[in-house]
N, CA, C and O atoms as a DFTB+ gen file, in Angstrom:
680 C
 N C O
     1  1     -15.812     -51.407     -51.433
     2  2     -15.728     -52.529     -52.353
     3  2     -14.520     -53.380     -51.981
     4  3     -13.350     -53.000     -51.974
     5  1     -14.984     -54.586     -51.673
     6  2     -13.373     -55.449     -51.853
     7  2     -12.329     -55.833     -52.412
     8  3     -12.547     -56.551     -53.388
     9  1     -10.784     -55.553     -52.078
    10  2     -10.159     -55.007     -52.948
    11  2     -10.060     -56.135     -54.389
    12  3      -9.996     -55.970     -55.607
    13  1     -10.085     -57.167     -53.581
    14  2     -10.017     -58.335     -55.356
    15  2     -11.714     -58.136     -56.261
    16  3     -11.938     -58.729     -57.317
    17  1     -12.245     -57.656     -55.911
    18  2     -13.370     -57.140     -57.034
    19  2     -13.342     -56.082     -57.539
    20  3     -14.038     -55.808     -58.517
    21  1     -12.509     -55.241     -56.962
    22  2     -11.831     -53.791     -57.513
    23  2     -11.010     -54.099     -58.279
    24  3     -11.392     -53.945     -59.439
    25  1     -10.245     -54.391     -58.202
    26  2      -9.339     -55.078     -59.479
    27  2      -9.604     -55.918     -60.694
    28  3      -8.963     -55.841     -61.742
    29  1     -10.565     -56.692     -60.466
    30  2     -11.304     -57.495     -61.477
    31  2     -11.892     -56.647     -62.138
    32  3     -11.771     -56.738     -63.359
    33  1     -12.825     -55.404     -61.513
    34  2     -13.370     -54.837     -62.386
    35  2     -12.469     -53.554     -62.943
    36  3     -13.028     -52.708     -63.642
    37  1     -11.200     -53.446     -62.645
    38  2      -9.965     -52.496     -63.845
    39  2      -9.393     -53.379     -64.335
    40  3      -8.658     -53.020     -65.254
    41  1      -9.402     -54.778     -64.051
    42  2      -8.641     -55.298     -65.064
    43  2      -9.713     -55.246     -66.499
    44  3      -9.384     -54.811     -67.603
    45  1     -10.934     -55.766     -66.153
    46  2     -11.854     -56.443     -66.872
    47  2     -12.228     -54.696     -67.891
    48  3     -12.348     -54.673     -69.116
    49  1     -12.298     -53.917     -67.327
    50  2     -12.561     -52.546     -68.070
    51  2     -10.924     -52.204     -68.855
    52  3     -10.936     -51.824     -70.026
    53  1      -9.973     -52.321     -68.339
    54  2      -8.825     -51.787     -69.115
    55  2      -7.829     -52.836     -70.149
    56  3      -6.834     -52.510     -70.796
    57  1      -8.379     -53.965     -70.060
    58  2      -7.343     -55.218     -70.642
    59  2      -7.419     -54.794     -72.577
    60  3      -6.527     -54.720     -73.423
    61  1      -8.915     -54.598     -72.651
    62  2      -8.572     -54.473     -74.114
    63  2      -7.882     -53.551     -74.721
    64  3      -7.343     -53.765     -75.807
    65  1      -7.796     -52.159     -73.957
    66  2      -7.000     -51.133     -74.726
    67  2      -5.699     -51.264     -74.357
    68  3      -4.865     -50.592     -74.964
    69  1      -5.213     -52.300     -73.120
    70  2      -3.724     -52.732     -72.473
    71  2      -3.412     -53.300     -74.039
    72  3      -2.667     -52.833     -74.901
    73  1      -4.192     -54.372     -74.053
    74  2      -4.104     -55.641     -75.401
    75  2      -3.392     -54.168     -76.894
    76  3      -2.423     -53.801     -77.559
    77  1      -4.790     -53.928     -76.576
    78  2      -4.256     -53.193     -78.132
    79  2      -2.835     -52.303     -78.142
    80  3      -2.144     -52.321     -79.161
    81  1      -2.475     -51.622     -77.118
    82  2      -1.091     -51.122     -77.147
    83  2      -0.287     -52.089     -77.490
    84  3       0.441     -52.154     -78.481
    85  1      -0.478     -53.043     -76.417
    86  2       1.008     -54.741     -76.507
    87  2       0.853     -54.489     -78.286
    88  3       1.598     -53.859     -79.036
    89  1      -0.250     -55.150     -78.548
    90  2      -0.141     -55.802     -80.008
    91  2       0.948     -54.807     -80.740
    92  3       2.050     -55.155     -81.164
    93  1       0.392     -53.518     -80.787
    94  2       0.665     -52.544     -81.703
    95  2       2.381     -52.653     -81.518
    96  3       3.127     -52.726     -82.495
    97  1       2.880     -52.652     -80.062
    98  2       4.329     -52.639     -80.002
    99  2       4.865     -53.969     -80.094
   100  3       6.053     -53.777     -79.838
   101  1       4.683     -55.532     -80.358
   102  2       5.040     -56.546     -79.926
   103  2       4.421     -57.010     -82.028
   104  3       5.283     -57.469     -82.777
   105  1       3.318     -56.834     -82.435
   106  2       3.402     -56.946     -83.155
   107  2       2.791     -59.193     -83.341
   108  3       2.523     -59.930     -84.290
   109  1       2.845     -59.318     -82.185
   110  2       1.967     -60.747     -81.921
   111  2       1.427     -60.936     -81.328
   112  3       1.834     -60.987     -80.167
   113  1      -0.364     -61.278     -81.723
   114  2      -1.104     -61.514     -81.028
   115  2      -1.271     -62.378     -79.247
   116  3      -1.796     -61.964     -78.214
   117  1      -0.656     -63.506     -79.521
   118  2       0.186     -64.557     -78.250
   119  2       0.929     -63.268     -77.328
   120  3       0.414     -62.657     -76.392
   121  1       1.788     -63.147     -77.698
   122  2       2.925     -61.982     -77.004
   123  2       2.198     -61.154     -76.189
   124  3       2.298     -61.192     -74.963
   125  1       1.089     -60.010     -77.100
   126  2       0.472     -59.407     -76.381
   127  2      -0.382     -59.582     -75.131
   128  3      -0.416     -58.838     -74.151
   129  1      -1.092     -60.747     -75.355
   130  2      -1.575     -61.382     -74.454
   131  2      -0.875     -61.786     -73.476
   132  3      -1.406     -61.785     -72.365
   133  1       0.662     -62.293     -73.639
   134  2       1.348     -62.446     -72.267
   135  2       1.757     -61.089     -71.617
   136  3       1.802     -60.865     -70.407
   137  1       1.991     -60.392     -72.429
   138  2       2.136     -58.473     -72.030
   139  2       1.095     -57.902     -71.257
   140  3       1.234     -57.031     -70.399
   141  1       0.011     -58.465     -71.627
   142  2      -0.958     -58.149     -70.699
   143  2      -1.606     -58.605     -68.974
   144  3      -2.079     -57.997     -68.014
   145  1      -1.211     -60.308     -69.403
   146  2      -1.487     -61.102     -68.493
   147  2      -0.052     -60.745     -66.976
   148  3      -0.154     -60.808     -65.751
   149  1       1.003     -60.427     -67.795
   150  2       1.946     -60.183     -66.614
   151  2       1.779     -59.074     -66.480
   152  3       2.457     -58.827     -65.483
   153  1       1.260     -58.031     -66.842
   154  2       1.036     -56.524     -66.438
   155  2       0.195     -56.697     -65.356
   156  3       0.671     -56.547     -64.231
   157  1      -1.339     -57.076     -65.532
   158  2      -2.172     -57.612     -64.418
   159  2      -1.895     -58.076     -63.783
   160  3      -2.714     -58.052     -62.864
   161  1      -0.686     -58.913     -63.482
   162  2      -0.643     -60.155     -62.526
   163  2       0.361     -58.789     -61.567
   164  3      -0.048     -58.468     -60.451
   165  1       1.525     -58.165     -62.104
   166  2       2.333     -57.002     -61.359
   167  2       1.813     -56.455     -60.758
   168  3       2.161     -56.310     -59.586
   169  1       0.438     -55.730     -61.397
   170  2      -0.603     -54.606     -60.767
   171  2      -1.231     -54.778     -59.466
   172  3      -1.587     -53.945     -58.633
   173  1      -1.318     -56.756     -59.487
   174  2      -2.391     -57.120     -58.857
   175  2      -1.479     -57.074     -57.452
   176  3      -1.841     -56.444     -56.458
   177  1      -0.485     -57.690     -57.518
   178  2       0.565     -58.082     -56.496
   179  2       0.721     -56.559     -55.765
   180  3       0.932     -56.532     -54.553
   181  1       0.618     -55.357     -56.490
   182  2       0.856     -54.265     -55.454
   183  2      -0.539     -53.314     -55.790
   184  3      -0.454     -52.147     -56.172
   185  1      -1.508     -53.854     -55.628
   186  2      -2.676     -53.416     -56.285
   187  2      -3.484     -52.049     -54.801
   188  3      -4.066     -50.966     -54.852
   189  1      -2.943     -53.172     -53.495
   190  2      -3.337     -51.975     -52.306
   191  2      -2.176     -50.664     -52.226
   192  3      -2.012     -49.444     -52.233
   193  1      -1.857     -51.338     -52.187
   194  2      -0.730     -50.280     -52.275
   195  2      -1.455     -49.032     -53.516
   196  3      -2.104     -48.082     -53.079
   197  1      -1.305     -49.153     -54.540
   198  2      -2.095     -48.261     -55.982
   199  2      -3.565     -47.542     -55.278
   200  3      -4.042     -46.411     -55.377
   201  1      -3.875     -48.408     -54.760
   202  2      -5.386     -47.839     -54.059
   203  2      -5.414     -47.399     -52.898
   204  3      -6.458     -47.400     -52.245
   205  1      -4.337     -46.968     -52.458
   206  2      -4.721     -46.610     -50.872
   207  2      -4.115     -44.898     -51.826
   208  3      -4.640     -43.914     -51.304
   209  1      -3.290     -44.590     -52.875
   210  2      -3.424     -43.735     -52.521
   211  2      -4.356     -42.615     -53.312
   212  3      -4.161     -41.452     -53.664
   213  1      -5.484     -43.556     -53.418
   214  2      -6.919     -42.399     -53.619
   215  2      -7.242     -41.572     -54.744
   216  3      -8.074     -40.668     -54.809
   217  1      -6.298     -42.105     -55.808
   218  2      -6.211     -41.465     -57.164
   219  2      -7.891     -41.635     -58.042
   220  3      -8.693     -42.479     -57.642
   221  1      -8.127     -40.970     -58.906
   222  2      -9.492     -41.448     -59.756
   223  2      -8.797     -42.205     -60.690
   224  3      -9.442     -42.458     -61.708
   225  1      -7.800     -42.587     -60.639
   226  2      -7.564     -43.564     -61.715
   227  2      -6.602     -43.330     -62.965
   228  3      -6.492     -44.170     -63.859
   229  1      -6.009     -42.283     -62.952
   230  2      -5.363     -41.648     -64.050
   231  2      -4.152     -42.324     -63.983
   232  3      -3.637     -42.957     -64.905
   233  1      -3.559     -42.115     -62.466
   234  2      -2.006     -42.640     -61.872
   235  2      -2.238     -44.140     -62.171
   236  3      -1.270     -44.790     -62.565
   237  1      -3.249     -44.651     -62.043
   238  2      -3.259     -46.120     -62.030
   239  2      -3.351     -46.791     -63.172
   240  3      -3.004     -47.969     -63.255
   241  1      -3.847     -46.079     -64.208
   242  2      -3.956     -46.419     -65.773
   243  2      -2.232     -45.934     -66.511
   244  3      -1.632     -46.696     -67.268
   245  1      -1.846     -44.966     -66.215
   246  2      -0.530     -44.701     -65.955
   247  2       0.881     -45.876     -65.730
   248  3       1.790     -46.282     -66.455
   249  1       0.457     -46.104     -64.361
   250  2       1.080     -47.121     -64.097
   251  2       0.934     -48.567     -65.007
   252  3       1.969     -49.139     -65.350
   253  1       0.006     -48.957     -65.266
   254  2      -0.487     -49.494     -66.098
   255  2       0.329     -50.028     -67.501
   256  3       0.610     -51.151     -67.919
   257  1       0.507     -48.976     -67.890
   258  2       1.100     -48.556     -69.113
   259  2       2.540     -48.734     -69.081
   260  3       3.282     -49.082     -70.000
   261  1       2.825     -48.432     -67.849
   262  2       4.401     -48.248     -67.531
   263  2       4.976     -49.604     -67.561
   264  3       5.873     -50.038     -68.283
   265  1       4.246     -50.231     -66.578
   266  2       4.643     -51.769     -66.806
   267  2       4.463     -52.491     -67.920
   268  3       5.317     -53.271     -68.341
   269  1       3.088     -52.237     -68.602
   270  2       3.256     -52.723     -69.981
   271  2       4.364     -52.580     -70.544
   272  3       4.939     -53.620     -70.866
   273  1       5.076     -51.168     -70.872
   274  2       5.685     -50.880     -71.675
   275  2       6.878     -51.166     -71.374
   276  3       7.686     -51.212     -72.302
   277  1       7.438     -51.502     -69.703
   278  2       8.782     -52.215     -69.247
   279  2       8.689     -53.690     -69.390
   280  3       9.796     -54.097     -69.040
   281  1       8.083     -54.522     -69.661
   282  2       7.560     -55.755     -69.487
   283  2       8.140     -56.132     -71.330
   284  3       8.953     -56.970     -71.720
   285  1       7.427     -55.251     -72.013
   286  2       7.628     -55.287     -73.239
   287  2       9.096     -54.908     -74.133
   288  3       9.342     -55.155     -75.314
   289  1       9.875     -54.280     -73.190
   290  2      11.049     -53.786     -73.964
   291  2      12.267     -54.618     -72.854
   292  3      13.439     -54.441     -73.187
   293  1      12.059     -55.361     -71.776
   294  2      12.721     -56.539     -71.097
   295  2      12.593     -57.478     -71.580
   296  3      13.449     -58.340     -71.384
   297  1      11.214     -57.819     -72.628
   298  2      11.424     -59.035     -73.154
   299  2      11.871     -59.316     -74.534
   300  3      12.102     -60.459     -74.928
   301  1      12.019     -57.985     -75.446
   302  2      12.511     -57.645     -76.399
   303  2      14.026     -58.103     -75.873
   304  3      14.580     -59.155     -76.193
   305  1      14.584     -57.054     -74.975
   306  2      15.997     -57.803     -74.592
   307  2      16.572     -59.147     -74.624
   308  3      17.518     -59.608     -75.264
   309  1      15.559     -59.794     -73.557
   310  2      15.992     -60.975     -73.559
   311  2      15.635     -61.966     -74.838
   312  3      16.462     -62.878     -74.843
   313  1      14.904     -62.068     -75.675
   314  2      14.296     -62.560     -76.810
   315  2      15.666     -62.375     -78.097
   316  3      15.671     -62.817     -79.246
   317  1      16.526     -61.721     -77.518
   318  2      16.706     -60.644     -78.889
   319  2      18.085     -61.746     -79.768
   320  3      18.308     -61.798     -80.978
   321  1      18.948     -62.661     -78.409
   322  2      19.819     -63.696     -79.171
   323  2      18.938     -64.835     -79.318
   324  3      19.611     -65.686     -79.900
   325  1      18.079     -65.173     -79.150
   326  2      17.181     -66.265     -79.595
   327  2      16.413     -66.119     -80.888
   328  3      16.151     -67.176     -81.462
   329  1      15.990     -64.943     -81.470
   330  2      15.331     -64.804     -82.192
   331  2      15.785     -65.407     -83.742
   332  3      16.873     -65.114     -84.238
   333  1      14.835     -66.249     -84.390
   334  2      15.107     -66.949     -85.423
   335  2      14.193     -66.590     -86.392
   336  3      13.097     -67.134     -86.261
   337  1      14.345     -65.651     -87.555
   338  2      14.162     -64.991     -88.875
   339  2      13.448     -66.447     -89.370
   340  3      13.906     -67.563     -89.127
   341  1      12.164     -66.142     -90.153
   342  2      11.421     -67.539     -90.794
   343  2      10.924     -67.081     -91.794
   344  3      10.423     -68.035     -92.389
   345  1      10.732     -66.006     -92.443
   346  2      10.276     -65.145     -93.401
   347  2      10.874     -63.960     -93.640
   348  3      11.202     -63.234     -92.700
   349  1      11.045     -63.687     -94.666
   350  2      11.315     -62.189     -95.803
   351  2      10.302     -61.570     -95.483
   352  3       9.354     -62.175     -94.981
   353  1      10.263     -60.104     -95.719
   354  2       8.420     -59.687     -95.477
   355  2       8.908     -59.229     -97.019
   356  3      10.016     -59.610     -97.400
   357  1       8.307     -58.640     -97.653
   358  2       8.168     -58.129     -99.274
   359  2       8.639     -56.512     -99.265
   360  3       8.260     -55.833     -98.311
   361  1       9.366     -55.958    -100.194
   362  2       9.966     -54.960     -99.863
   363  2       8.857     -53.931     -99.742
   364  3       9.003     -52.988     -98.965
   365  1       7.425     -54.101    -100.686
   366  2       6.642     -53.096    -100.095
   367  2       5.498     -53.502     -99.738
   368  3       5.353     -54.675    -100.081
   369  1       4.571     -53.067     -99.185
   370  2       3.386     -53.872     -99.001
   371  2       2.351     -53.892     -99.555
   372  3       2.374     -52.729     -99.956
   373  1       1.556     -54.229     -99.867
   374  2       0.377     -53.854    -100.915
   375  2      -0.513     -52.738    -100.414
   376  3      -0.484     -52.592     -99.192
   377  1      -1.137     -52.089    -100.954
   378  2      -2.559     -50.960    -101.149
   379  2      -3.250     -51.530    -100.236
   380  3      -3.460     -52.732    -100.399
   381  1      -3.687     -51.010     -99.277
   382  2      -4.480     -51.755     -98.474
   383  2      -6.205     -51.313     -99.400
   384  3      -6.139     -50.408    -100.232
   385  1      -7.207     -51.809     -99.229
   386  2      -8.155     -52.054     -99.722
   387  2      -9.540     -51.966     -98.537
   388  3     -10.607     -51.584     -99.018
   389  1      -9.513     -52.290     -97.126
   390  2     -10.400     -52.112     -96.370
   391  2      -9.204     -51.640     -95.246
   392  3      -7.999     -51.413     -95.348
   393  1     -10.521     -51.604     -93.731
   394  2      -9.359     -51.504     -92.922
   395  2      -9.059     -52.191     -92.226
   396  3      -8.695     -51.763     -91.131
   397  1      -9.050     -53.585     -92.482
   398  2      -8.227     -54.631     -92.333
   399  2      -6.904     -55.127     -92.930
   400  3      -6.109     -55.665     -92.159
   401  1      -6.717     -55.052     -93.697
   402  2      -5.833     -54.419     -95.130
   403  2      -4.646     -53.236     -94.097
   404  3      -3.439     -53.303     -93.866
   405  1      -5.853     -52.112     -93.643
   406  2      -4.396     -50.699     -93.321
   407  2      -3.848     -51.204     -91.740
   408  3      -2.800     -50.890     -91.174
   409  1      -5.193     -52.286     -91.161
   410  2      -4.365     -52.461     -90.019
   411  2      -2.923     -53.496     -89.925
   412  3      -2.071     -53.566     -89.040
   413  1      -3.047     -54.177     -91.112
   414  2      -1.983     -55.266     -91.461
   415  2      -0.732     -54.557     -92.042
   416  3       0.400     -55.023     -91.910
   417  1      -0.955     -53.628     -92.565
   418  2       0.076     -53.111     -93.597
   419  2       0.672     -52.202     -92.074
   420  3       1.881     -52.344     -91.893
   421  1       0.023     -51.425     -91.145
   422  2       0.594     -51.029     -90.311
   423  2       1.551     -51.222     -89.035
   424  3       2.339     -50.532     -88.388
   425  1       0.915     -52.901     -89.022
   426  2       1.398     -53.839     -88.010
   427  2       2.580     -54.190     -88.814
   428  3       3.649     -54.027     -88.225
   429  1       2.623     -54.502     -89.660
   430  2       4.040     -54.985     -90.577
   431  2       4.591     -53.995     -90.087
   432  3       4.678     -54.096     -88.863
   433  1       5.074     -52.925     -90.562
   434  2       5.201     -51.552     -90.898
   435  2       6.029     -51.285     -89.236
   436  3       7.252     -51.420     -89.185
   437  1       5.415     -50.995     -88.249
   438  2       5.545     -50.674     -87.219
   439  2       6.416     -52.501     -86.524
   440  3       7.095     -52.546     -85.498
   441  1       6.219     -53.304     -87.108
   442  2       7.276     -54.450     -86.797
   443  2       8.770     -54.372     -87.395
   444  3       9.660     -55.105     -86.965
   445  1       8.915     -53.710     -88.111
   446  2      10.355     -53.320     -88.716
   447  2      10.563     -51.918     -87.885
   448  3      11.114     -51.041     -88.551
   449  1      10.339     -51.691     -87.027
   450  2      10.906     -50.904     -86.321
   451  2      11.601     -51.578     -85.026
   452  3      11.156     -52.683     -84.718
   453  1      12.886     -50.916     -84.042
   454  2      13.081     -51.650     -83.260
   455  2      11.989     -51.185     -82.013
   456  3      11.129     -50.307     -82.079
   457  1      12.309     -52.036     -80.914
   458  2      11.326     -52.111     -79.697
   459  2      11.180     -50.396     -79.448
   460  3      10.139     -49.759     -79.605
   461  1      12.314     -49.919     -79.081
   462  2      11.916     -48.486     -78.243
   463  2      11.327     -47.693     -79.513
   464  3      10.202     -47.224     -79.342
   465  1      11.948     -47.474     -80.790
   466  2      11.374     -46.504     -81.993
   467  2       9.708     -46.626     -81.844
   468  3       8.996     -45.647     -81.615
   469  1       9.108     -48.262     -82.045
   470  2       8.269     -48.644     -81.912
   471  2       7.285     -48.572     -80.812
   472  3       6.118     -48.806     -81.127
   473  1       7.612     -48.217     -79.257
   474  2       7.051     -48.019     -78.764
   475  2       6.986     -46.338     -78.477
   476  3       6.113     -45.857     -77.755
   477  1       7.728     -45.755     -78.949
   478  2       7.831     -44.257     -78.605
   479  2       6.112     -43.626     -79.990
   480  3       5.231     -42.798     -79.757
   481  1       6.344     -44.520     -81.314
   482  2       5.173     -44.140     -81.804
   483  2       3.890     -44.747     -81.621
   484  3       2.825     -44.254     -81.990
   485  1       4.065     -46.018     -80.937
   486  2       2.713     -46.301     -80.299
   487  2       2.418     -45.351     -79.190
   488  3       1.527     -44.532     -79.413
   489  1       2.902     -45.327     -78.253
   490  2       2.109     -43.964     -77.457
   491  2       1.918     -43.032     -77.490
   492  3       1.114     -42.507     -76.720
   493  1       2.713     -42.248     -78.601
   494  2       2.890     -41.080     -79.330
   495  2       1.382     -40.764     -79.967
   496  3       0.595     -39.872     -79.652
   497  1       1.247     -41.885     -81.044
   498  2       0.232     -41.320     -81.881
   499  2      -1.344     -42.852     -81.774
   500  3      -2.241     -42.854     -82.617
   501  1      -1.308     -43.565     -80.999
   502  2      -2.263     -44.152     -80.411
   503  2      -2.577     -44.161     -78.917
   504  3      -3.771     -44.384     -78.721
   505  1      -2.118     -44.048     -78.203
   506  2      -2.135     -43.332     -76.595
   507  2      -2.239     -42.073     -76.713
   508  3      -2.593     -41.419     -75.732
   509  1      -1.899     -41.323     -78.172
   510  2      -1.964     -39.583     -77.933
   511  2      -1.313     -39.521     -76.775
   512  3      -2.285     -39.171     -76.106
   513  1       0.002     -39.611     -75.604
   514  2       0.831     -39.289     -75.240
   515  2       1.803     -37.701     -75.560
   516  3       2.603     -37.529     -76.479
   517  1       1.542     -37.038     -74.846
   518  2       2.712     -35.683     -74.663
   519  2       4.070     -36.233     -75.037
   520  3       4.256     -37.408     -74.721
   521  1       5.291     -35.444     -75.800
   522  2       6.702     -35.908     -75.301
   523  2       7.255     -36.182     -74.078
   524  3       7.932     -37.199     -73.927
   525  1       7.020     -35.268     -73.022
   526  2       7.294     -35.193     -71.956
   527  2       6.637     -37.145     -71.417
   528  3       7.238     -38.208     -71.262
   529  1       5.324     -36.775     -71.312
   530  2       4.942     -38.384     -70.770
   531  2       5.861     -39.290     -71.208
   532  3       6.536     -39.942     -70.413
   533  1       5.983     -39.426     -72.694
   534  2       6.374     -40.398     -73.406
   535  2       7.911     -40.582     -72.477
   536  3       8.161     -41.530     -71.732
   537  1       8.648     -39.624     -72.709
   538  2      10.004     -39.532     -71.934
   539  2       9.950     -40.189     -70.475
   540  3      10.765     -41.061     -70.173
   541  1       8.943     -39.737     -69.553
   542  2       9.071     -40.034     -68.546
   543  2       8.522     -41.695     -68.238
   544  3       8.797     -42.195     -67.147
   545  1       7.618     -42.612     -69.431
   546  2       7.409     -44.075     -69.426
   547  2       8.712     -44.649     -69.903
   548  3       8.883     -45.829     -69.598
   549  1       9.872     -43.937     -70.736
   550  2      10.468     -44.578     -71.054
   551  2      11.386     -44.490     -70.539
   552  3      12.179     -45.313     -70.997
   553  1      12.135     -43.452     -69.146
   554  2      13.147     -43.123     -68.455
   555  2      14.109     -42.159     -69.552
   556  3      15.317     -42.304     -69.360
   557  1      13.832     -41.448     -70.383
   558  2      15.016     -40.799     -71.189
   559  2      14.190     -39.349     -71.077
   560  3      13.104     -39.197     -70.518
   561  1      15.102     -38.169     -71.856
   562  2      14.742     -37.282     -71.949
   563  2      13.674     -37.127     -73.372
   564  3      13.479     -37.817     -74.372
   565  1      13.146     -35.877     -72.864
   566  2      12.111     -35.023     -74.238
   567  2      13.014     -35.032     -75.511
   568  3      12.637     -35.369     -76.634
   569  1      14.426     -34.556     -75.117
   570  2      15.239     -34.607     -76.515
   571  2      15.537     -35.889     -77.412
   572  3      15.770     -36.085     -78.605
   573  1      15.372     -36.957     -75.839
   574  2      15.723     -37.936     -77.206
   575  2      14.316     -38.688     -77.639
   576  3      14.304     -39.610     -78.454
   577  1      13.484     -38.326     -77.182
   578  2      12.050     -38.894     -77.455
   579  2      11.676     -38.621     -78.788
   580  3      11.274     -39.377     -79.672
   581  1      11.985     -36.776     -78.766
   582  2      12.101     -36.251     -80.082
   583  2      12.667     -36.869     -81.147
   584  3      12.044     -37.365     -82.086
   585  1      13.750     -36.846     -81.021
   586  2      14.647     -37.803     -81.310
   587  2      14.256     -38.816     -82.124
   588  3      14.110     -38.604     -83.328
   589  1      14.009     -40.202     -81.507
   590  2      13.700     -41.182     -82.246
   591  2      12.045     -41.038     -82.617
   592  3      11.603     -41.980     -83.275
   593  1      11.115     -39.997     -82.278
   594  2       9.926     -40.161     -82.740
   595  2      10.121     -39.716     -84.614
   596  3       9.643     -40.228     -85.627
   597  1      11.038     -38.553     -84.392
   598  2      11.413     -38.544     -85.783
   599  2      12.064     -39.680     -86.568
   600  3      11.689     -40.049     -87.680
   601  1      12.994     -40.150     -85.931
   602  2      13.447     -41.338     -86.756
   603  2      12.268     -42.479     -87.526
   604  3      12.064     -42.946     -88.646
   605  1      11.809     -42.547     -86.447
   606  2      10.664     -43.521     -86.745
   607  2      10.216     -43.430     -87.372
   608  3      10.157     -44.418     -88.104
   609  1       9.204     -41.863     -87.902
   610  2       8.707     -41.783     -88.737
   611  2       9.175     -41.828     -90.495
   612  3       8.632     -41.875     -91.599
   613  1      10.742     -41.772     -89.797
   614  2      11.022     -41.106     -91.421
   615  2      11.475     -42.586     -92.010
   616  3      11.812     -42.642     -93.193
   617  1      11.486     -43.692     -91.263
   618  2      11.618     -45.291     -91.181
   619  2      10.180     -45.564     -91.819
   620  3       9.979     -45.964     -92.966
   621  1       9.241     -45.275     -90.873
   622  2       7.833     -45.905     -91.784
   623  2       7.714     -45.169     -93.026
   624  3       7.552     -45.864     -94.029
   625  1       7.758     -43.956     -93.173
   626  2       7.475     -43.232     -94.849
   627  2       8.609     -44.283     -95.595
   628  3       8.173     -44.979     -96.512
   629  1       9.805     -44.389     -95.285
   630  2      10.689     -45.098     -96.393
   631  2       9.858     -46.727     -96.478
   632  3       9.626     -47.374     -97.499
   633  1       9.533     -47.086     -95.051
   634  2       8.550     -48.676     -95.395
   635  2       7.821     -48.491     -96.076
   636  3       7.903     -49.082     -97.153
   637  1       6.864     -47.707     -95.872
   638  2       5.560     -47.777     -96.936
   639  2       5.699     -46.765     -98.511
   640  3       5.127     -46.839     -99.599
   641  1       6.367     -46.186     -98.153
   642  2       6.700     -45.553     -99.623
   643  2       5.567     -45.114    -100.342
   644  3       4.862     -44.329     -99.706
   645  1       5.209     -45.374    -101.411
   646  2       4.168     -45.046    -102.185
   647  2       2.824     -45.704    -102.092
   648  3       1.936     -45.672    -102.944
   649  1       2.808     -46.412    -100.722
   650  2       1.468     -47.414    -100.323
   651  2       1.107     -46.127     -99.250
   652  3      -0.040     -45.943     -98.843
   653  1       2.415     -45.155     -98.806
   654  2       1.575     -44.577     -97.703
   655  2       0.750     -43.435     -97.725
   656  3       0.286     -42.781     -96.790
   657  1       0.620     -43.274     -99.198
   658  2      -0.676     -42.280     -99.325
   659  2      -1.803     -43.040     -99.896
   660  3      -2.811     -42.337     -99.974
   661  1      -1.944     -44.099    -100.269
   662  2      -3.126     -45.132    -100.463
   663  2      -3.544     -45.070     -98.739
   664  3      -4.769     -45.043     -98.862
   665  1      -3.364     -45.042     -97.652
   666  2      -3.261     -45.570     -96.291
   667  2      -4.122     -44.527     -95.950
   668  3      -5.093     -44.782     -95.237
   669  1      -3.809     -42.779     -96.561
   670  2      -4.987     -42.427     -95.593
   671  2      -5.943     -41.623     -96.544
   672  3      -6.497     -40.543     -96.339
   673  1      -5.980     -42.380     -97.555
   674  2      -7.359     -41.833     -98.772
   675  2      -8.515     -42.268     -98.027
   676  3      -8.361     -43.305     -97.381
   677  1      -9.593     -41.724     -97.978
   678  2     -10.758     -41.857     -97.860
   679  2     -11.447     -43.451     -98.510
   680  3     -12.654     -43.680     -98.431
């Protein structure tokens, strides 16, 4: 197969679940989409290289991820003295009601976290990610992965408070 139709067809098979990580850690629709579009464009630029060395695809979805997730916490950096506050969010959030409703209340939720907390529980518990993996996308150890995966969580229970057992009622 030629290699630019090989690529078209992993970009074209993997962009939406790329998309849905960005969102989940970036928290804007636009954003994600540039999270994605420069992930592909990285991949593409060393794309023979990825394929010569003969993987089924695991290393390459991997990689994948990696850049997403460096792409995403470089631009958190640089974003971070520019950033201009335009809204209060409400100290709690409402009952969600469908699951459009729990995906909003979660996206809030997971946006008051900072970049790394935030991305350590997106791959954690939507990538289903190992500690160990998680550690090794983010360059730190298992201990501190541990670490802030706990923090995080004990950040969203105080966000959602008494909305966060409305969240996983039936």
């Amino acid at each position: 197969m030629e290699q630019g139709l090989e690529f078209e067809q992993f970009a074209s098979n993997r962009a939406h679940r790329l998309f849905q990580v960005a969102y989940l850690m970036c928290g804007d629709w636009h954003q994600a989409q540039d999270l994605v579009q420069t992930t592909l464009a990285k991949m593409f630029s060393v794309w023979g290289r990825l394929r010569r060395g003969g993987d089924d695809g695991s290393t390459i979805d991997a990689y994948a991820r990696k850049v997403l997730l460096r792409n995403y916490l470089s631009q958190k950096r640089l974003r971070k003295s520019s950033e201009i506050v335009t809204a209060d969010l409400p100290e709690r959030a409402s009952a969600p009601g469908d699951g459009g409703e729990l995906r909003l209340v979660m996206v809030a939720a997971l946006n008051q976290l900072p970049p790394r907390n935030r991305a350590v529980v997106v791959l954690r518990y939507l990538e289903d990610h190992s500690i160990e993996a998680v550690a090794d996308m983010l360059g730190m150890s298992p201990g501190a992965v541990k670490s802030l995966n706990f923090r995080s969580l004990a950040k969203l229970r105080e966000i959602l408070g008494e909305d966060r057992e409305a969240l996983f009622r039936p």
